[in-house]
Every structure is written in C-alpha cells, then in structure tokens.
C-alpha positions in Angstrom: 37.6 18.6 23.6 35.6 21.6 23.3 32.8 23.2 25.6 30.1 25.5 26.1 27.4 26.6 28.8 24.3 26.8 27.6 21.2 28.4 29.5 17.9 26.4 29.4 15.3 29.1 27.9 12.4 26.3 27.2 9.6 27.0 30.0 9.5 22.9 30.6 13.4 22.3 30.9 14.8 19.2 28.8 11.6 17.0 28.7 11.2 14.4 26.1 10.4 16.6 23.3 13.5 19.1 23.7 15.7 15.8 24.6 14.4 13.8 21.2 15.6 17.0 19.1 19.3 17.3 20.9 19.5 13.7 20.8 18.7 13.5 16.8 21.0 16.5 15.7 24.1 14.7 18.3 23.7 11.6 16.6 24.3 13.2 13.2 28.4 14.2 14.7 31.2 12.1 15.2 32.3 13.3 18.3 31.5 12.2 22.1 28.8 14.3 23.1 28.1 15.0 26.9 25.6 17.1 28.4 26.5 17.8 32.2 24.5 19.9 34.8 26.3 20.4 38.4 27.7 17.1 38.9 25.6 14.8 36.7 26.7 13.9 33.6 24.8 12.3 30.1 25.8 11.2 27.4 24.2 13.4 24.4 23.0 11.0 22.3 20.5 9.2 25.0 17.3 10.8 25.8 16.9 8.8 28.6 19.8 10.6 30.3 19.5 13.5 29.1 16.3 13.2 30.7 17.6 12.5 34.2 19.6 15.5 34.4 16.3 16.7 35.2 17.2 20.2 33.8 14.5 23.4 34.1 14.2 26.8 32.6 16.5 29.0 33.7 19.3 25.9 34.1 22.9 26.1 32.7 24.0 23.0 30.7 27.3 22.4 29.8 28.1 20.5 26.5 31.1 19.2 25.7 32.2 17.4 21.6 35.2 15.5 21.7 36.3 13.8 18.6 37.4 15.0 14.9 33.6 17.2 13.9 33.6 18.8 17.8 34.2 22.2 17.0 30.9 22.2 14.3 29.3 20.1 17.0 29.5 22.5 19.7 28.2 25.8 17.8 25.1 23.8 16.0 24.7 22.2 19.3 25.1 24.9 21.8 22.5 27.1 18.9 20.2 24.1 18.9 19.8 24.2 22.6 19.2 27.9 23.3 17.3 27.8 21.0 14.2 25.2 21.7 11.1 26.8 22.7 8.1 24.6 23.1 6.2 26.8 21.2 8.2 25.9 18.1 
C-alpha cells in the first residue's frame, strides 16, 4: 500500500466537478483507491463519497493505492489532485 497527502488548492474544495475528474482517472488503475480526510474515509472511485468528505481549499487529503498499478496510481493521482483548479 502506498500513500500521499495531498493539499486541496481548488478554491471550491472537491465538488462534483473536481470529484468526477479523480473519480474517472481512479477508475482507469487496478488498485484500491481511498481518499481519507481526518477520520472519514472514501473510496476513490465514488463521487458520491468523495463528495461527503466535504473537503475545502486549503484541506489535506490523504490517498492511498493498494493493489499491483499503486505506485503509478499514487504519483498521477496525487499530480491530478494538486493540480485541479476550477479555472481549468
């Protein structure tokens, strides 16, 4: 299992838009992918819970891949994520 803590830099937080382009690039790995914030956990592939973790700007996220693609998973992921901007 690999992980890495992420900052949230998109002024909304994880709304639906942000959530629909983490959820499509997780769904193209493998690997178990879980989004967590303090003590709630999603699974990476659901925009609905990745939605509930109700995360803002300025938030730290912590991914985590588990499975045989989770060390590509986390870089591209962990990239993808500090990376949406709504302005994009």
């Amino acid at each position: 299992m690999r992980s890495q803590v992420v900052k949230i830099k998109n002024k909304v937080g994880l709304h639906a838009r942000p959530a629909a382009i983490f959820v499509k690039k997780s769904r193209e790995y493998e690997s178990d992918i879980i989004l967590k914030k303090e003590m709630q956990e999603a699974n990476g592939k659901s925009i609905i819970g990745i939605m509930a973790l109700g995360a803002h700007q300025d938030d730290e996220i912590t991914i985590l891949a588990k499975g045989l693609d989770e060390d590509v998973a986390i870089v591209e992921l962990s990239e993808l994520l500090a990376s949406i901007d709504e302005d994009e």
